[in-house]
TILUMDO-34980 format. One record per residue (C-alpha): x negated, y negated, z negated; residue in three letters. Coordinates in nm, 3 decimals. Each point is the difference from the previous one (the first is absolute). Layout:
BEGIN
{east = X, north = Y, up = Z, residuo = ALA}
...
//
This chain:
BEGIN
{east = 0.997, north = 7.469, up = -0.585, residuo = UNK}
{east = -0.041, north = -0.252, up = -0.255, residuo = UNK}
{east = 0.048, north = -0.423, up = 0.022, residuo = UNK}
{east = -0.243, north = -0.163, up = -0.088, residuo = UNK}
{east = 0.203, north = -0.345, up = -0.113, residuo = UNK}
{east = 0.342, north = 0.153, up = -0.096, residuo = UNK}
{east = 0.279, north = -0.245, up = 0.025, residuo = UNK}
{east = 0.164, north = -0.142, up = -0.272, residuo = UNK}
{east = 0.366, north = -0.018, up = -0.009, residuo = UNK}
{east = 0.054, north = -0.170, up = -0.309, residuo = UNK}
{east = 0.214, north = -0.252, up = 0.150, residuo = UNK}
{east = -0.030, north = -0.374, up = -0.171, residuo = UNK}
{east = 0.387, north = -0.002, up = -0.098, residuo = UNK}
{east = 0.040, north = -0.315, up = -0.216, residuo = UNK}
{east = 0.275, north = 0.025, up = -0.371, residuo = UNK}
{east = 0.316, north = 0.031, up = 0.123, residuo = UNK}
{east = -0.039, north = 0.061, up = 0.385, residuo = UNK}
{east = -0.071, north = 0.318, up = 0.231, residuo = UNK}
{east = -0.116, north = 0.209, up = 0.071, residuo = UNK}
{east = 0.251, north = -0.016, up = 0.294, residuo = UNK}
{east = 0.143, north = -0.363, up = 0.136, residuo = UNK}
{east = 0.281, north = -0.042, up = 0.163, residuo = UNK}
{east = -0.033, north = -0.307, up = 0.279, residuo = UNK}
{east = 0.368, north = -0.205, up = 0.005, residuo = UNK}
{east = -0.011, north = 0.114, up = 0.427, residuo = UNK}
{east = 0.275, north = 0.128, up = 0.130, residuo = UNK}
{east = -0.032, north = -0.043, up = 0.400, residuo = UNK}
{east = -0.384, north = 0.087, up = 0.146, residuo = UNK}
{east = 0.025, north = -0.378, up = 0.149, residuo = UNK}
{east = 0.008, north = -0.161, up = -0.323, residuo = UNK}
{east = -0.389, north = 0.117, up = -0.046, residuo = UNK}
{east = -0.111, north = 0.143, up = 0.384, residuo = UNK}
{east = -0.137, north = -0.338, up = 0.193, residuo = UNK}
{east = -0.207, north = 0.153, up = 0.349, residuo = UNK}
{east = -0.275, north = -0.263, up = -0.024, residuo = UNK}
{east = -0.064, north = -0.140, up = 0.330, residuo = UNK}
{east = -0.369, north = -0.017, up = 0.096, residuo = UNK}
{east = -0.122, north = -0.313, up = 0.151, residuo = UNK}
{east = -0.282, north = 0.019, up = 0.271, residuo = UNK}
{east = -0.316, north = 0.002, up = -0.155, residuo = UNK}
{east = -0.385, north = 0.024, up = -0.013, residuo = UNK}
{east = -0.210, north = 0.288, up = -0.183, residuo = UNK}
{east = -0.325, north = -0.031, up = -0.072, residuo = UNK}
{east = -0.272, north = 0.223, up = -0.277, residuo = UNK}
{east = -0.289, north = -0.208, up = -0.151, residuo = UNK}
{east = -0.254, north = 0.152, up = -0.132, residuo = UNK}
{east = -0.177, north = -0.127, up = -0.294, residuo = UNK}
{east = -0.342, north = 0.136, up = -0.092, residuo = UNK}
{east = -0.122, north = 0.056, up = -0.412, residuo = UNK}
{east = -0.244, north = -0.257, up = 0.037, residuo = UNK}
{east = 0.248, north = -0.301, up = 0.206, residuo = UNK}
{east = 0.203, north = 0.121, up = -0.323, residuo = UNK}
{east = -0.247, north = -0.035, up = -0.233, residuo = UNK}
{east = -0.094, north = -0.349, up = 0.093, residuo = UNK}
{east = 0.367, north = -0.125, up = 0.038, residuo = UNK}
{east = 0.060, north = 0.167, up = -0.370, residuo = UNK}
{east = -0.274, north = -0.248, up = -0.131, residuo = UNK}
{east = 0.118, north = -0.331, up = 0.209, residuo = UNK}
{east = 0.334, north = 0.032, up = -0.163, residuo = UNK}
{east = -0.113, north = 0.056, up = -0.343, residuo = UNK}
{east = -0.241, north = -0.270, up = 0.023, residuo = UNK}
{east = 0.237, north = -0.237, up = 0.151, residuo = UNK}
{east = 0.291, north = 0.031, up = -0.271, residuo = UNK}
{east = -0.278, north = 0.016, up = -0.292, residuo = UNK}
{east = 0.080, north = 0.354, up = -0.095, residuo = UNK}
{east = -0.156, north = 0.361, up = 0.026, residuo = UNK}
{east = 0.344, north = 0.208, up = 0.023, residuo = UNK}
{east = 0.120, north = -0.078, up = 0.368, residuo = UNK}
{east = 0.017, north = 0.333, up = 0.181, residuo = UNK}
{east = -0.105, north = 0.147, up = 0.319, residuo = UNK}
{east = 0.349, north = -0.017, up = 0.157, residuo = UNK}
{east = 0.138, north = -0.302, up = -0.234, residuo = UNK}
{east = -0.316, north = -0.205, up = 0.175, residuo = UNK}
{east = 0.087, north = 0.157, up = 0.356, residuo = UNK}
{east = 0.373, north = -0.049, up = -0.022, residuo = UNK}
{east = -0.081, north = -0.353, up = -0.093, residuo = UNK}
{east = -0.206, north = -0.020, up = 0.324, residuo = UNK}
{east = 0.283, north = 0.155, up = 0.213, residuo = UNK}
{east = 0.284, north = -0.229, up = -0.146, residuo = UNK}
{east = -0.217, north = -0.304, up = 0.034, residuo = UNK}
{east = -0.079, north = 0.119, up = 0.395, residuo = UNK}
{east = 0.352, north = 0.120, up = 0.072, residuo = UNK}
{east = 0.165, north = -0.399, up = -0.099, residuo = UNK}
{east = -0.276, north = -0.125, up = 0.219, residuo = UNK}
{east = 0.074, north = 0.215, up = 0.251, residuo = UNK}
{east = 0.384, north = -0.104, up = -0.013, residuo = UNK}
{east = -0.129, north = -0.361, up = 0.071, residuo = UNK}
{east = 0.369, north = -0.122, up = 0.039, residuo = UNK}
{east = 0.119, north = 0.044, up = -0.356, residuo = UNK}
{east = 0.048, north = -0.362, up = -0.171, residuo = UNK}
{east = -0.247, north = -0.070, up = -0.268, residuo = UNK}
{east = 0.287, north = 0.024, up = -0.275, residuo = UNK}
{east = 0.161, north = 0.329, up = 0.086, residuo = UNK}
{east = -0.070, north = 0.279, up = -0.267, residuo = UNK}
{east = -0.209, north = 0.254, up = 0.091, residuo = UNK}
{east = 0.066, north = 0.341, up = -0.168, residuo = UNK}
{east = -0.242, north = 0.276, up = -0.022, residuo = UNK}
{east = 0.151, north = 0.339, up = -0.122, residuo = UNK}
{east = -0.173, north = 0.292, up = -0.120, residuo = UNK}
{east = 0.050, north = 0.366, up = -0.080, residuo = UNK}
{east = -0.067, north = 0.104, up = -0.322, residuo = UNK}
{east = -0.060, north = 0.317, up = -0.226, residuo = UNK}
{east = 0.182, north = -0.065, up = -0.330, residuo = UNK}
{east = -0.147, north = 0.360, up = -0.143, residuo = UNK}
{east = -0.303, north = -0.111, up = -0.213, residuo = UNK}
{east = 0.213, north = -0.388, up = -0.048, residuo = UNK}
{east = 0.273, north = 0.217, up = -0.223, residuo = UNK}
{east = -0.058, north = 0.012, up = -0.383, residuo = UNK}
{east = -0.066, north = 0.333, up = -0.049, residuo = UNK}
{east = -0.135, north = 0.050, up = 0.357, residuo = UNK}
{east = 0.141, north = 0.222, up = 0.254, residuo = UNK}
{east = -0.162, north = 0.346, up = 0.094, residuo = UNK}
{east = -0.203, north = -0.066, up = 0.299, residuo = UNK}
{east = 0.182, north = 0.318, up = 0.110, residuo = UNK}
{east = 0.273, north = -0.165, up = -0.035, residuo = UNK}
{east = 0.286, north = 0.140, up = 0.260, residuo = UNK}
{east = 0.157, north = -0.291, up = 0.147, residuo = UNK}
{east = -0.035, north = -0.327, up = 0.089, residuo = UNK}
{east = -0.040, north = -0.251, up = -0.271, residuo = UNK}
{east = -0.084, north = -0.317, up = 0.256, residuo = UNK}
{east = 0.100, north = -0.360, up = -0.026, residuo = UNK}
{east = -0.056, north = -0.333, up = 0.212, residuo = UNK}
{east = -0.129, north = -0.287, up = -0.144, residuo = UNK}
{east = -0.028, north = -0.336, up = 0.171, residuo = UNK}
{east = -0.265, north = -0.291, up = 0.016, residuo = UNK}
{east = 0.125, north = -0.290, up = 0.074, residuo = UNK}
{east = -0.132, north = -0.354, up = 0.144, residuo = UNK}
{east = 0.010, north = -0.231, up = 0.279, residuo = UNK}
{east = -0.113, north = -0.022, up = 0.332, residuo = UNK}
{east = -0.225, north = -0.312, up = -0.067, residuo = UNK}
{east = -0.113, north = 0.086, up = -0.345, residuo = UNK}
{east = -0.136, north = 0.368, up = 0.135, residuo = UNK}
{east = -0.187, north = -0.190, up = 0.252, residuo = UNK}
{east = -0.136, north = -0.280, up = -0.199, residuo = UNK}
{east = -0.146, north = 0.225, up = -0.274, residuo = UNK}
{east = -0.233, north = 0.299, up = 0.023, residuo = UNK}
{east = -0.027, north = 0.335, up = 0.073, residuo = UNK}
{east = -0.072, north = 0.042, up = -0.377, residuo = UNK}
{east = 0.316, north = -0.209, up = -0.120, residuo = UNK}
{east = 0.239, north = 0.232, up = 0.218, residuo = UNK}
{east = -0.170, north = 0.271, up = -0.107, residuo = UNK}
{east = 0.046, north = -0.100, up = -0.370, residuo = UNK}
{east = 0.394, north = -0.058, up = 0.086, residuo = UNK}
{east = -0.009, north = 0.360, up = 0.101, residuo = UNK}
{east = -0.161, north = 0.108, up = -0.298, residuo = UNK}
{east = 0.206, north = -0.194, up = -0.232, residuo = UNK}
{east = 0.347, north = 0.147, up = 0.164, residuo = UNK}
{east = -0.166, north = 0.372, up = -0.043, residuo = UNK}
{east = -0.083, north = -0.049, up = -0.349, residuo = UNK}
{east = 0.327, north = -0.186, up = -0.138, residuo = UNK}
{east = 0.180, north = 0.372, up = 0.124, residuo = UNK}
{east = 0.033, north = 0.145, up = -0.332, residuo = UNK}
{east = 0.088, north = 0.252, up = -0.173, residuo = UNK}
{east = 0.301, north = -0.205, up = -0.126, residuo = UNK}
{east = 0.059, north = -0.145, up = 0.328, residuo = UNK}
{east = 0.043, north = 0.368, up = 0.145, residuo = UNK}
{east = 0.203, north = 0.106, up = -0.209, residuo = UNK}
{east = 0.208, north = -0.250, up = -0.018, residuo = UNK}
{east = 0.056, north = -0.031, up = 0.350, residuo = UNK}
{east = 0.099, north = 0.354, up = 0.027, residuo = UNK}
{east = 0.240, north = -0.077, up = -0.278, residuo = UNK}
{east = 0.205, north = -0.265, up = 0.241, residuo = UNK}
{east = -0.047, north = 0.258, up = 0.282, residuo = UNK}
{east = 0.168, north = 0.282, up = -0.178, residuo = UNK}
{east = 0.277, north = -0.235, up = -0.130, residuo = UNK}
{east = 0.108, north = -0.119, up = 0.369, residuo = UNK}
{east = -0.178, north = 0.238, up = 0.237, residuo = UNK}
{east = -0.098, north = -0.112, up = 0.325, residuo = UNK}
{east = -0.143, north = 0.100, up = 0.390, residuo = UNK}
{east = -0.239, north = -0.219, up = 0.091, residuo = UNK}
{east = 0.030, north = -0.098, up = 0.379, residuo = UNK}
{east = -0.311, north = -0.059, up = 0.180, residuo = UNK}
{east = 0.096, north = -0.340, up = 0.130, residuo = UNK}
{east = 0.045, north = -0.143, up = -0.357, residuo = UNK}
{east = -0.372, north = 0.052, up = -0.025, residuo = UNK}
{east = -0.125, north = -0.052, up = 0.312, residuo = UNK}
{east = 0.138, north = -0.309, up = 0.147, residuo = UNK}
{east = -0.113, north = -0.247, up = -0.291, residuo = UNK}
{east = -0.383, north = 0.111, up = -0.033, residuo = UNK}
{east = -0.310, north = -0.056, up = 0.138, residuo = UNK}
{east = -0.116, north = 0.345, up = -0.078, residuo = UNK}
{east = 0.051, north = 0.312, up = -0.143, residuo = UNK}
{east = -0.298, north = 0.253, up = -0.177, residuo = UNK}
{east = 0.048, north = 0.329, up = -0.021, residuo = UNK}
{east = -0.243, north = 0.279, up = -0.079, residuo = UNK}
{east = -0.289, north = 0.025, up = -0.115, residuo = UNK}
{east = -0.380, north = 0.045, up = 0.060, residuo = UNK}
{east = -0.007, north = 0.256, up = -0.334, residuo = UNK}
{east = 0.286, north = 0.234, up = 0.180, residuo = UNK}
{east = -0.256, north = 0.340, up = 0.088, residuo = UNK}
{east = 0.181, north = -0.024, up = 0.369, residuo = UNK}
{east = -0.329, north = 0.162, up = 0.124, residuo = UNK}
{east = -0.005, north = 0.271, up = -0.256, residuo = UNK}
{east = 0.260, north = 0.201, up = 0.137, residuo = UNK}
{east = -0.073, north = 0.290, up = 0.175, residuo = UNK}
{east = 0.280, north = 0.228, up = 0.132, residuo = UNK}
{east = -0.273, north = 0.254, up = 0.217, residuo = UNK}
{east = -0.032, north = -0.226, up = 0.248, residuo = UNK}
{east = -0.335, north = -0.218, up = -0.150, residuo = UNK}
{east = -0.012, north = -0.366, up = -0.076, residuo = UNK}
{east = 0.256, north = -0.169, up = 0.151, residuo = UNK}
{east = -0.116, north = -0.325, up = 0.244, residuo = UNK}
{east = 0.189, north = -0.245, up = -0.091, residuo = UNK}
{east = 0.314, north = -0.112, up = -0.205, residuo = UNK}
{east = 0.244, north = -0.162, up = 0.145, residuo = UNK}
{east = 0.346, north = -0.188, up = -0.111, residuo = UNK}
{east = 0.238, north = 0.072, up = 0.292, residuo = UNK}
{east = 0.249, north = -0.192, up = 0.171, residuo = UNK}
{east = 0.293, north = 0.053, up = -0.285, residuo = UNK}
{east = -0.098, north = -0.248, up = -0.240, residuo = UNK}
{east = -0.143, north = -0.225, up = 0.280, residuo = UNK}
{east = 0.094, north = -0.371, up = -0.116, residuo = UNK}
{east = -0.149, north = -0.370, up = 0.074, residuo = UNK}
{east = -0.222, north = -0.042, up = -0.304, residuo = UNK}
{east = -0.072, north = 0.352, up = -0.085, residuo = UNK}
{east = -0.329, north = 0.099, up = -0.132, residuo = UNK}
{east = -0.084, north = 0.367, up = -0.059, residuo = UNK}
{east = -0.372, north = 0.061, up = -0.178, residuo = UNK}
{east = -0.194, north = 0.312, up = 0.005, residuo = UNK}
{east = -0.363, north = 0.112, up = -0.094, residuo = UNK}
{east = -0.221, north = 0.004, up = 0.304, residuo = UNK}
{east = -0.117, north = 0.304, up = 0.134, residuo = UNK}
{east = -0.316, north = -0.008, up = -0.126, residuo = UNK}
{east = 0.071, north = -0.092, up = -0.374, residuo = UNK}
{east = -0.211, north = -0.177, up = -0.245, residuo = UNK}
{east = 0.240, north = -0.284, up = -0.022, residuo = UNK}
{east = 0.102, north = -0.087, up = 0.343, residuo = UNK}
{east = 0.324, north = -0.084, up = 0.078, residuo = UNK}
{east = 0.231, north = 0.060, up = 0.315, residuo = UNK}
{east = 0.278, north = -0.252, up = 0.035, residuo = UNK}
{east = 0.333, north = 0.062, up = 0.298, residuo = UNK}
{east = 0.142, north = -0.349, up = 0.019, residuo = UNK}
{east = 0.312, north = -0.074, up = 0.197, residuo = UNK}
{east = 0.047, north = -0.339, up = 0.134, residuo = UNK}
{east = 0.205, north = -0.167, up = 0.370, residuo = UNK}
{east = -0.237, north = -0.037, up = 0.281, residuo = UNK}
{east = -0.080, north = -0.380, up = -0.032, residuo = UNK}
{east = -0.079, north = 0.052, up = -0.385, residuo = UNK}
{east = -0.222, north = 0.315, up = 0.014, residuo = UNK}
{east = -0.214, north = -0.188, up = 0.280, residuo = UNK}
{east = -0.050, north = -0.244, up = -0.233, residuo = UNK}
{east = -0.090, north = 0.214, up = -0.284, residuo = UNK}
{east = -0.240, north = 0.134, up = 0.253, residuo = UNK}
{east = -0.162, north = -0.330, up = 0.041, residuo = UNK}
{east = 0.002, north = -0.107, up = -0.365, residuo = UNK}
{east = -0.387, north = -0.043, up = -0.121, residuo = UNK}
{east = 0.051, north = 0.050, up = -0.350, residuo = UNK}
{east = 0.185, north = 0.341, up = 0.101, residuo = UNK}
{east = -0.188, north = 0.094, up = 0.246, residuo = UNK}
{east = -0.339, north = -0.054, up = -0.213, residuo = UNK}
{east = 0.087, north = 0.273, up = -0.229, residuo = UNK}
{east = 0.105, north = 0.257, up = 0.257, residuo = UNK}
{east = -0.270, north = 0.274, up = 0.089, residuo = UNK}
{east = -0.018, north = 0.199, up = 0.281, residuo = UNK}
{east = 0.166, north = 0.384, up = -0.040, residuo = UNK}
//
């Protein structure tokens, strides 16, 4: 039986490093933290091509350019409703939006697509709570787009670099407890075009284990064309308000 996208394991190993790393852990506490879960709302949005579409253009017209994305304009949207929706913050607090990113086609020369393994990094947007609210959707969205683009190839590898030189867990809680959200996924992952002989799946879902206040997991809706699904995670008092939110709510369709 053939593959028809054979993995590439040509692992990125930078000069001098690799391609095995020892970590400087001895005992499995020194990097094992069980992450409590706090008690929690999950809700899926769905987002139809043309509520998309139209949010695409706002942003773009808004921040006088014609290179906001899809998701850069709806994340802006969702940061924008998720501070109002935590109406207690003060106005000078910094808000922090963190997102998930591919750093395959960012390296210089670009990764395989097939690449076999994960070549991910965070990047953050950052603000405050009264300056989100003041400005438009189309000046968060630009912040977004700004953060995305200033991820470079140098940037990448650079960061790696320190990595490799003092190598490090992360711990959930030392990105979780000082954001407003977190993106992850993505509305170009094929999550419907699997098929293991059972047909189409229904739906795609996160599960409970990375279940965090703030999290944000985005699919492509079931029906394609440019739709978007999006699982957000929130406390009870904030997701109610989220669900009350006009400028959310106005781009919502129904599933």
């Amino acid at each position: 039986m053939s593959i028809s996208h054979p993995p590439v394991h040509d692992y990125l190993s930078p000069g001098g490093y690799g391609p095995e790393i020892t970590l400087p852990f001895i005992h499995p506490e020194e990097f094992i933290n069980r992450y409590q879960t706090p008690q929690l709302q999950v809700r899926i949005f769905h987002f139809s091509s043309e509520s998309i579409r139209m949010l695409k253009e706002k942003a773009n017209e808004e921040s006088n350019r014609s290179n906001i994305s899809s998701l850069q304009a709806l994340t802006a949207l969702v940061w924008r409703s998720i501070v109002r929706a935590n109406h207690h913050l003060p106005h000078q607090q910094a808000t922090i939006g963190v997102l998930a990113i591919n750093n395959r086609h960012r390296m210089d020369p670009p990764l395989p697509e097939n690449y076999f393994s994960n070549s991910v990094d965070i990047i953050k947007a950052t603000t405050t709570v009264v300056e989100i609210l003041e400005h438009s959707l189309g000046w968060a969205a630009l912040l977004v787009h700004q953060s995305i683009a200033n991820h470079t190839n140098k940037v990448v590898r650079e960061s790696l670099k320190e990595w490799l030189q003092s190598p490090l867990i992360y711990q959930p809680e030392s990105i979780y407890e000082s954001i407003s959200f977190m993106m992850t996924m993505s509305p170009r992952f094929e999550v419907y075009g699997n098929e293991f002989g059972l047909g189409k799946p229904l739906a795609a879902r996160n599960g409970r284990n990375n279940t965090f206040d703030g999290n944000l997991v985005v699919y492509p809706g079931y029906e394609g064309g440019g739709s978007m699904d999006l699982e957000i995670c929130l406390p009870s008092d904030s997701m109610e308000a989220l669900e009350s939110d006009a400028e959310f709510t106005n781009v919502v369709s129904a599933s």
